[in-house]
N, C-alpha and C positions, 0 to 999 in steps of 0.2 A: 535541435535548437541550440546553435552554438551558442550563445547570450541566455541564458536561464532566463527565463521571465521572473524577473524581480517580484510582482504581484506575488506568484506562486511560491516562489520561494518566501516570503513573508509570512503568507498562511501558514507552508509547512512548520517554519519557525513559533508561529504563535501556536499552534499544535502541539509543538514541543515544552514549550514555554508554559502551556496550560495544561499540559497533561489529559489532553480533551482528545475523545476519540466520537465526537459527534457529527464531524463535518464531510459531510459527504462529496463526494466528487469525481468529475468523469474526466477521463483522459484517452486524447487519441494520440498514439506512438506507432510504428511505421508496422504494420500488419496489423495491429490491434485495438480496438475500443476496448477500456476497462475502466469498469463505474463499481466505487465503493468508499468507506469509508476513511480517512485519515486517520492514521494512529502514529503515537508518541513509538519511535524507534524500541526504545526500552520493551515497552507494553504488545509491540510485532515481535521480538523477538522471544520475550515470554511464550506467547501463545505459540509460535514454530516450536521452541524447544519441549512443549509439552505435548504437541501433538507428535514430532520427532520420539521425544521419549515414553509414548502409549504403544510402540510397535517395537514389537521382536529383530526385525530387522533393520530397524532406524534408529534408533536407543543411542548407540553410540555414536553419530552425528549432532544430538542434544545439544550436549556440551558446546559447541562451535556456537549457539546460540545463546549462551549464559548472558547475562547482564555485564556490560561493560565499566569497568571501573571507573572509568570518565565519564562527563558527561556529556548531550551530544555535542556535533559540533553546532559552534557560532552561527556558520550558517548554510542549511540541511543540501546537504547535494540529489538524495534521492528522496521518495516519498513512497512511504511503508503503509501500504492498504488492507483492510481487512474487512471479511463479508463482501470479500471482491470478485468480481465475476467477467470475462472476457465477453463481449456482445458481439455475435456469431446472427447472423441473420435473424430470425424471429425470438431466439433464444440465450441464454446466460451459462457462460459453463465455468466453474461446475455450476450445478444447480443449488446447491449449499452454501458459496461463495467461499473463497480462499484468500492463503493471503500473500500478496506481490509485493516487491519493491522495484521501483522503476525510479532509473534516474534522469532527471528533473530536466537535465540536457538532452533527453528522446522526447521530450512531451513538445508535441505540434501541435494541440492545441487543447483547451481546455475549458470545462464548464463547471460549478457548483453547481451541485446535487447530482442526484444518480437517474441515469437516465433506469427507466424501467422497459419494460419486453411484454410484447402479448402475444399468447401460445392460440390466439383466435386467428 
């Protein structure tokens, strides 16, 4: 999407703006469906560096994820998901949901809320 879709980029900013990691949402990018939650960059970046720094051999990548001293920008280029999951034909991977950031100009197209998967 050479033109960010203004809509989405709005949301991601009020996301930002309200510190709100409620808003669900699904995005298709060029191989991939992924549906999950919106989250405040600050609060994506927390969660990576602590799952980074629970592992013996990721620990020192953490740091790369610290909290930024600024804050973010005016207006959000990518959008940081979490409880995210790629939708793979009848199923979600991981199974646990992770968390992506995707920028705003690969998103083709887009719905609120999270689509769900049936393993029937």
């Amino acid at each position: 999407m050479p033109n960010p879709d203004g809509l989405l980029v709005d949301i991601a900013a009020m996301v930002e703006s309200e510190h709100s990691n409620q808003m669900s949402l699904t995005v298709v990018v060029p191989g991939a469906v992924i549906t999950g939650r919106l989250a405040p960059v600050a609060l994506w970046r927390e969660r990576v560096a602590e799952v980074l720094q629970a592992s013996d051999h990721l620990k020192p990548f953490a740091a790369l994820f610290a909290p930024l001293g600024e804050g973010p920008p005016s207006r959000p280029t990518h959008l940081h998901l979490h409880r995210a999951k790629i939708l793979q034909g009848d199923f979600g991977l991981p199974h646990t949901g992770g968390m992506y950031r995707i920028a705003i100009e690969e998103i083709n197209s887009w719905t609120v809320g999270d689509l769900s998967y049936s393993t029937t």
